[in-house]
VOPAGU-2260 file (C-alpha; in pm, 1 decimal, decimal comma):
REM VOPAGU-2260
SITE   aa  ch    i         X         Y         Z
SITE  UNK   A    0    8818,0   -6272,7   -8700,3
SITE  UNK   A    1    8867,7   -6013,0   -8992,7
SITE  UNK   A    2    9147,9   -5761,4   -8922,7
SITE  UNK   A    3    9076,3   -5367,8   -8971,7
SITE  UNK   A    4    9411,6   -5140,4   -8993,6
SITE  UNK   A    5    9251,7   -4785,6   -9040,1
SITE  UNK   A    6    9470,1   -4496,7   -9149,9
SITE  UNK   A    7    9406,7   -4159,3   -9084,4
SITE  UNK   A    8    9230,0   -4106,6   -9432,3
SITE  UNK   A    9    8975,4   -4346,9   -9312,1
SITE  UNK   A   10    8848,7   -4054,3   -9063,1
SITE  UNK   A   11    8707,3   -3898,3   -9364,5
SITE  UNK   A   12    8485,9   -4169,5   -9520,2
SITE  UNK   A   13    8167,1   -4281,1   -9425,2
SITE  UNK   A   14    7768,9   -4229,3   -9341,4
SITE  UNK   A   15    7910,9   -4048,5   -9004,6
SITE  UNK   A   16    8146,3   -3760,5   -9150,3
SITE  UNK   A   17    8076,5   -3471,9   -9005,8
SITE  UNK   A   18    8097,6   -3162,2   -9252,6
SITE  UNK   A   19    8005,9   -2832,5   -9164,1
SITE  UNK   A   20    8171,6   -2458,0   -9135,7
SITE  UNK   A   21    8485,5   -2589,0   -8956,6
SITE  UNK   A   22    8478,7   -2960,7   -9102,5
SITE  UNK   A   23    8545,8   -2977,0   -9485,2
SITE  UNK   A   24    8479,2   -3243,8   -9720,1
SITE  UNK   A   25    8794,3   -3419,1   -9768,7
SITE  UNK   A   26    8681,8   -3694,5  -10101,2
SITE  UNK   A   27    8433,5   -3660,1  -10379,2
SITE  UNK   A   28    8115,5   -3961,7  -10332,1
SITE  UNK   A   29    8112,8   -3975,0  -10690,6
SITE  UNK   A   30    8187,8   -4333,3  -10719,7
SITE  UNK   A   31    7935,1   -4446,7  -10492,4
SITE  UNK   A   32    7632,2   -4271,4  -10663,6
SITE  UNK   A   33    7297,5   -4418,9  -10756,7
SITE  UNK   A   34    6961,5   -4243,5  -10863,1
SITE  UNK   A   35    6688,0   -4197,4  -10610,4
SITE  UNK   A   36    6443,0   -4321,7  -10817,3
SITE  UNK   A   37    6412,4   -4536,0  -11153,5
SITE  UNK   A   38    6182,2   -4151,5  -11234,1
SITE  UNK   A   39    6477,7   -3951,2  -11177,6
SITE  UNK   A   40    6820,2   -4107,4  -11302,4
SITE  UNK   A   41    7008,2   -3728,6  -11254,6
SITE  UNK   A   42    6918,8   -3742,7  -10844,9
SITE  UNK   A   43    7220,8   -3877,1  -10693,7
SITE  UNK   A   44    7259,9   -4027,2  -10347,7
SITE  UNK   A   45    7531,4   -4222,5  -10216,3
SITE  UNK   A   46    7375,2   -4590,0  -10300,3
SITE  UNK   A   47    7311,5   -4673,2   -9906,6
SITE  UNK   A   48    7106,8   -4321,8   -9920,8
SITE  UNK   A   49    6958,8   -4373,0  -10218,6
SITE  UNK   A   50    6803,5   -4731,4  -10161,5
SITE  UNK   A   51    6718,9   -4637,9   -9800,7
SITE  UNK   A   52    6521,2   -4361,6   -9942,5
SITE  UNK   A   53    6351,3   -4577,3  -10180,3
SITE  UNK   A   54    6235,5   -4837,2   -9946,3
SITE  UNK   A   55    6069,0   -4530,1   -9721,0
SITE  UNK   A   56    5915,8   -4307,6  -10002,3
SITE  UNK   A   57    5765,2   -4646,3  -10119,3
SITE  UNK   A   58    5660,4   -4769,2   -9757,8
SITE  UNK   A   59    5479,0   -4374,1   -9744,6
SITE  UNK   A   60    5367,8   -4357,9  -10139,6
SITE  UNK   A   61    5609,8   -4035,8  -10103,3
SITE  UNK   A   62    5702,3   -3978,2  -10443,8
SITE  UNK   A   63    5278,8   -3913,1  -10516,3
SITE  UNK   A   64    5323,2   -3578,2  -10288,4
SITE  UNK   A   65    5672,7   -3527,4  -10276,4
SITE  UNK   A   66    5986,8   -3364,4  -10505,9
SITE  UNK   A   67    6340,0   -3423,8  -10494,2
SITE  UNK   A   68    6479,2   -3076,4  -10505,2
SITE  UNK   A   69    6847,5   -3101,4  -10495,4
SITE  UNK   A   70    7049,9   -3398,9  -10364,6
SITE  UNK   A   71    7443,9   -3490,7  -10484,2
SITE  UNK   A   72    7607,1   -3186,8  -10589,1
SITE  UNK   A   73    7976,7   -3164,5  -10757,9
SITE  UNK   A   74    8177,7   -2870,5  -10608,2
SITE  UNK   A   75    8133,5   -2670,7  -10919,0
SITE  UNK   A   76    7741,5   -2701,0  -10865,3
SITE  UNK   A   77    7784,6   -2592,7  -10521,1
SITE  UNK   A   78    7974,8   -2292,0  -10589,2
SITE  UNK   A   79    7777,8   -2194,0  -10870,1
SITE  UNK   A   80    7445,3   -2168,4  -10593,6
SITE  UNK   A   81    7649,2   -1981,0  -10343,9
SITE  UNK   A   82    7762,1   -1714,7  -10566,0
SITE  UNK   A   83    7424,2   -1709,6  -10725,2
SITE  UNK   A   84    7253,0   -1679,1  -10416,9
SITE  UNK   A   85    7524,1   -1370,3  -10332,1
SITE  UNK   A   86    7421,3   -1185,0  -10610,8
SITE  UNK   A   87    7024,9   -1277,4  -10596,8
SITE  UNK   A   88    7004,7   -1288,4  -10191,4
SITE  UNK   A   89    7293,9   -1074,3  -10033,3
SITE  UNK   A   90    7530,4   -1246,7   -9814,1
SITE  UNK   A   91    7351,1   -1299,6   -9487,5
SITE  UNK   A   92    7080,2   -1493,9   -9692,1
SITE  UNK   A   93    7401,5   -1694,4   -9833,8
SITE  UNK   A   94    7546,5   -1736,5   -9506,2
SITE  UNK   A   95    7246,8   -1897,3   -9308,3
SITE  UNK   A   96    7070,9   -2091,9   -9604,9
SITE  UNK   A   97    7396,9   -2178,8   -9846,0
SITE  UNK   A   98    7712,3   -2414,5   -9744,8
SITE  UNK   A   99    8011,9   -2291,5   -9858,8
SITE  UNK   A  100    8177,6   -2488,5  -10136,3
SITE  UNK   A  101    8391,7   -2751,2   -9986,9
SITE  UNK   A  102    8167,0   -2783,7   -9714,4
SITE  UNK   A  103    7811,4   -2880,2   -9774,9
SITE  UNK   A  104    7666,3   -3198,8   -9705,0
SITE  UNK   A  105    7492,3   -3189,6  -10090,7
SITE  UNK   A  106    7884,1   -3271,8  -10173,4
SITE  UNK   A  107    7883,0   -3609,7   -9972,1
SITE  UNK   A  108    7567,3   -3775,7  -10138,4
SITE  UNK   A  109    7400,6   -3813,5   -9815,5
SITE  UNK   A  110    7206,2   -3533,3   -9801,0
SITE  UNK   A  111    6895,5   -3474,3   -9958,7
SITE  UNK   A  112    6649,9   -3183,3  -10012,8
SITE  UNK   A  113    6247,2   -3218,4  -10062,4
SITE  UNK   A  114    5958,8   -3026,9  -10118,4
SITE  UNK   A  115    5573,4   -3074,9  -10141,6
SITE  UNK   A  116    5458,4   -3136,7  -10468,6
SITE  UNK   A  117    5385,0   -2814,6  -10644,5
SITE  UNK   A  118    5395,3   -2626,1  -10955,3
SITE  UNK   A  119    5674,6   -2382,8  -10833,7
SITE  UNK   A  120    5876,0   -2528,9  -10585,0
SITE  UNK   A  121    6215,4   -2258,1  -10395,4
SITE  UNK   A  122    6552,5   -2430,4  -10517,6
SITE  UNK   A  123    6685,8   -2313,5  -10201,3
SITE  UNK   A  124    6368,6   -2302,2   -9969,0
SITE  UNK   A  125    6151,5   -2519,3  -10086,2
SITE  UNK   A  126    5802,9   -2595,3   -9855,7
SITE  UNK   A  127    5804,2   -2895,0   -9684,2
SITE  UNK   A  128    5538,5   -2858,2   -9399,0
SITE  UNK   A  129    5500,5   -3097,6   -9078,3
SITE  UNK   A  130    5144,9   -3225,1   -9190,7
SITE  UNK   A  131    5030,4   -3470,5   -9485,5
SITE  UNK   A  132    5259,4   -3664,2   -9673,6
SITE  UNK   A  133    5518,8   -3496,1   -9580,0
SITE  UNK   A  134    5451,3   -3517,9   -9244,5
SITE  UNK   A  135    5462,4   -3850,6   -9255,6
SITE  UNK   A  136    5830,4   -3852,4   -9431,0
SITE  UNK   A  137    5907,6   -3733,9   -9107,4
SITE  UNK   A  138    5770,0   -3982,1   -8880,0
SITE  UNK   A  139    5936,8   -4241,3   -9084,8
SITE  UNK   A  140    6247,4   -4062,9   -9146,3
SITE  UNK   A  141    6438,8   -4202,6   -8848,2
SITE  UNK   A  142    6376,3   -4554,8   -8928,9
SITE  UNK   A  143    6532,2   -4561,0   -9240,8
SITE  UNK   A  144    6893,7   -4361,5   -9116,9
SITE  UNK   A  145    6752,1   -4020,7   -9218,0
SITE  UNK   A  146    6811,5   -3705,6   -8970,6
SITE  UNK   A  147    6663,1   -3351,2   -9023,7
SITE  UNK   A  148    6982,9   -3219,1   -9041,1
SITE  UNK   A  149    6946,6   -2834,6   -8934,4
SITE  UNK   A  150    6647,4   -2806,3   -8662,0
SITE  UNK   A  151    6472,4   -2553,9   -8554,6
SITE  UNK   A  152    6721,9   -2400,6   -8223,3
SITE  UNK   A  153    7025,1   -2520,4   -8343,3
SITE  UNK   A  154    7139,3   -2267,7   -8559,1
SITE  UNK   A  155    7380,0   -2192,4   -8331,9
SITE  UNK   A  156    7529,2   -2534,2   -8368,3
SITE  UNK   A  157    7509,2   -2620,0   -8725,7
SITE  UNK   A  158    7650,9   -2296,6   -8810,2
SITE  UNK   A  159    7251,7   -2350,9   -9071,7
SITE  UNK   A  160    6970,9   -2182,8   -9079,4
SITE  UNK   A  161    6639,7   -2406,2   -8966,0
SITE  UNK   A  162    6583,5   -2566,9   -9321,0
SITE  UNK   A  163    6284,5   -2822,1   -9271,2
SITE  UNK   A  164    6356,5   -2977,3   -9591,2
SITE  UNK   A  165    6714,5   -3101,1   -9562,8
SITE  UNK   A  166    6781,1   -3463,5   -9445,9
SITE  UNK   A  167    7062,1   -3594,2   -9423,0
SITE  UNK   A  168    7133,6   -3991,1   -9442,0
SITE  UNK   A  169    7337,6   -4118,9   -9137,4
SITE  UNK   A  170    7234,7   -4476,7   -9130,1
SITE  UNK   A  171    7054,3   -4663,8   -8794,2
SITE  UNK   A  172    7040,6   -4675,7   -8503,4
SITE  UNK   A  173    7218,5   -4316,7   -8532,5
SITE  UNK   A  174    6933,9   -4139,4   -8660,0
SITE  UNK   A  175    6673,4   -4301,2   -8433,4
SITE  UNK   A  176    6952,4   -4187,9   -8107,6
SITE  UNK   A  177    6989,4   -3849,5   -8246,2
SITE  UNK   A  178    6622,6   -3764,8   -8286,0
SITE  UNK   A  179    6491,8   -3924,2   -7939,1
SITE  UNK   A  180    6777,0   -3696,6   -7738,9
SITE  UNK   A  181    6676,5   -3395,7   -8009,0
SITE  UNK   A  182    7034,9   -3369,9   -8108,0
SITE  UNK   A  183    7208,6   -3223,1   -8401,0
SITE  UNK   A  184    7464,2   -3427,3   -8562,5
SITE  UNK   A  185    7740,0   -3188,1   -8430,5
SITE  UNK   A  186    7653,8   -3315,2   -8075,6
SITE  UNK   A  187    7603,5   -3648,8   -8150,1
SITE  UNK   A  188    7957,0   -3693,4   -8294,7
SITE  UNK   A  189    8126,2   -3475,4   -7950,3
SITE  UNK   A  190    7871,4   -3709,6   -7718,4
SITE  UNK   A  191    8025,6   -4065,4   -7862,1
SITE  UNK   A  192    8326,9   -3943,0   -7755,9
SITE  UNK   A  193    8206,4   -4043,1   -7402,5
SITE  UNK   A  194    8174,3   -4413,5   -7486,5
SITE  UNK   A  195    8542,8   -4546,6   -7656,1
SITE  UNK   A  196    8601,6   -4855,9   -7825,4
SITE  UNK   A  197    8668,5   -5188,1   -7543,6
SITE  UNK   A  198    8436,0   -4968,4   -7322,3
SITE  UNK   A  199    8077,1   -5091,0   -7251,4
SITE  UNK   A  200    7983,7   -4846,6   -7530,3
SITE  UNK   A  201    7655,5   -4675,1   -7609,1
SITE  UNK   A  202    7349,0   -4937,9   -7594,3
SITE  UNK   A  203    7029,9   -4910,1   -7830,2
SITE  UNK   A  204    6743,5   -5118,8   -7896,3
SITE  UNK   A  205    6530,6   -5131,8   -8213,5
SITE  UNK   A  206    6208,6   -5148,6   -8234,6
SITE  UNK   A  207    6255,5   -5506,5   -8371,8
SITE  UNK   A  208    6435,0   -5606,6   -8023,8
SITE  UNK   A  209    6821,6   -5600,4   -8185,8
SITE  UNK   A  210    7072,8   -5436,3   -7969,7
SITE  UNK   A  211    7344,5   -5228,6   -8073,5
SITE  UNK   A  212    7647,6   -5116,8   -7952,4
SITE  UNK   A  213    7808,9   -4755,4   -8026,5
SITE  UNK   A  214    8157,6   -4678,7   -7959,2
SITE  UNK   A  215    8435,3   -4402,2   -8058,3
SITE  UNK   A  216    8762,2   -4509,6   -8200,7
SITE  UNK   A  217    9041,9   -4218,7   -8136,1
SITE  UNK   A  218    9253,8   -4221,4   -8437,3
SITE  UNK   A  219    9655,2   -4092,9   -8414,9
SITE  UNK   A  220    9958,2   -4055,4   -8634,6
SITE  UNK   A  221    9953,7   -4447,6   -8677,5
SITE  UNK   A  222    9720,1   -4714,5   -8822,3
SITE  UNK   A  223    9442,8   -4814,4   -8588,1
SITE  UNK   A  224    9427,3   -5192,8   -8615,4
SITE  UNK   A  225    9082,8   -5400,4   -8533,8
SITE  UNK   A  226    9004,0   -5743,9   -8490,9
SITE  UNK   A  227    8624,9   -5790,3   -8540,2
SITE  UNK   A  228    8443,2   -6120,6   -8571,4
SITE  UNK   A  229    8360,9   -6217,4   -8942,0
SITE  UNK   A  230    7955,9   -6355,5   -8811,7
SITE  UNK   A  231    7899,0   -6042,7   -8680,0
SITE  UNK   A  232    7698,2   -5757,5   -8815,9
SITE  UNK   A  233    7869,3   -5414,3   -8739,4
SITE  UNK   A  234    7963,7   -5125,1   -8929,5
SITE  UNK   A  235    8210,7   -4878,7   -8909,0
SITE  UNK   A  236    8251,4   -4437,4   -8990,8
SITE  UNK   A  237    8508,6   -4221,1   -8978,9
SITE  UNK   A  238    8367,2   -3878,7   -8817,7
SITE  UNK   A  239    8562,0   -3633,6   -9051,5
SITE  UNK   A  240    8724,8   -3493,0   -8742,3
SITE  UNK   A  241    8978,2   -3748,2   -8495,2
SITE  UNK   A  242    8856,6   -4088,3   -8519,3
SITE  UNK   A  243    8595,8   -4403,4   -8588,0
SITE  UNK   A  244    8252,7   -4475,4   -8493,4
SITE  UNK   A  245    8167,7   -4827,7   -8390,6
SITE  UNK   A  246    7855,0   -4976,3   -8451,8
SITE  UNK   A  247    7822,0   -5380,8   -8347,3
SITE  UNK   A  248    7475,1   -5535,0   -8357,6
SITE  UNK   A  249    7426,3   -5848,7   -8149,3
């Protein structure tokens, strides 16, 4: 058995943190950077994110019809787009299209934006319809851990406007549960907290016929300690928020 002891840090690390509005980013994924393609060594992803996204823009022929348009982002970066976007676009533009600095998902390395191939191509809109290649980005999004991260009727939620361009990397089977239940990732993270850890846990089967189980770890003031068996294949999140996410294949 291999022996976890997770401190409370831990809540803040991983391809599950939540960060929005009311969730900042808590640690820089510098370290963990790689490009998104051997074509573009400045286009940073966390490395998971970034080969993930390889293996489906080559499974498509994506990168033919399809731009990377902004994906890591240091904290200077990202305030130097919100207060240009304050002086170009007011601040209700800002508000609904911009994360605040400290608290956009460009900051964790495992979010990405795209846009159809074109000669001029919106830095903070860019096009990125739901037909053609990019279309098909979509369909195969899910597959590969990718999320649309702010849909269309969730605005409320995310705190985001609709931005059909945005994906965000949260690994599998998370992104194939979130899309089939049309979830955003803020609901996802509150509806694990139904299924905790030494419960029966959230059940999912791939496509391939592996079945997973999902369940929520509460952290507290102490270390959480975890005994998990070394032949297994599981991985484990913090949420950014009070605890773990569980993820055992078998």
């Amino acid at each position: 058995m291999k022996t976890l002891s997770l401190t409370h840090d831990d809540i803040h690390r991983g391809d599950l943190i939540l960060v929005n509005q009311s969730h900042a980013l808590h640690e820089s994924a510098a370290a963990d950077l790689a490009p998104v393609a051997e074509s573009a060594p400045a286009v940073l992803l966390r490395r998971p994110a970034a080969e993930a996204l390889a293996r489906l823009m080559d499974e498509i022929d994506g990168w033919r019809h399809i731009a990377f348009v902004s994906a890591w982002r240091s904290r200077r970066e990202q305030q130097e787009i919100w207060d240009g976007s304050l002086r170009e676009n007011g601040p209700e533009f800002t508000r609904t299209y911009v994360a605040l600095p400290g608290h956009s998902e460009h900051q964790t390395g495992l979010a990405i934006d795209l846009g159809a191939k074109r000669e001029q191509i919106d830095f903070i809109r860019p096009d990125f319809p739901y037909t053609g290649p990019c279309g098909d980005f979509r369909r195969g999004a899910a597959g590969h851990g990718f999320i649309l991260r702010y849909p269309e009727g969730k605005e409320g939620i995310t705190g985001i406007g609709h931005e059909p361009w945005h994906f965000r990397y949260v690994g599998t089977p998370h992104a194939a549960i979130i899309q089939s239940r049309n979830m955003a990732l803020e609901e996802y993270i509150d509806y694990l907290r139904q299924y905790p850890y030494r419960g029966e846990g959230l059940g999912f089967t791939a496509d391939d016929g592996r079945k997973a189980r999902i369940s929520y770890i509460e952290a507290g003031p102490e270390p959480v300690t975890l005994q998990l068996p070394e032949e297994a294949s599981w991985s484990l999140s913090g949420n950014n928020a009070d605890g773990f996410i569980l993820t055992e294949w078998r």
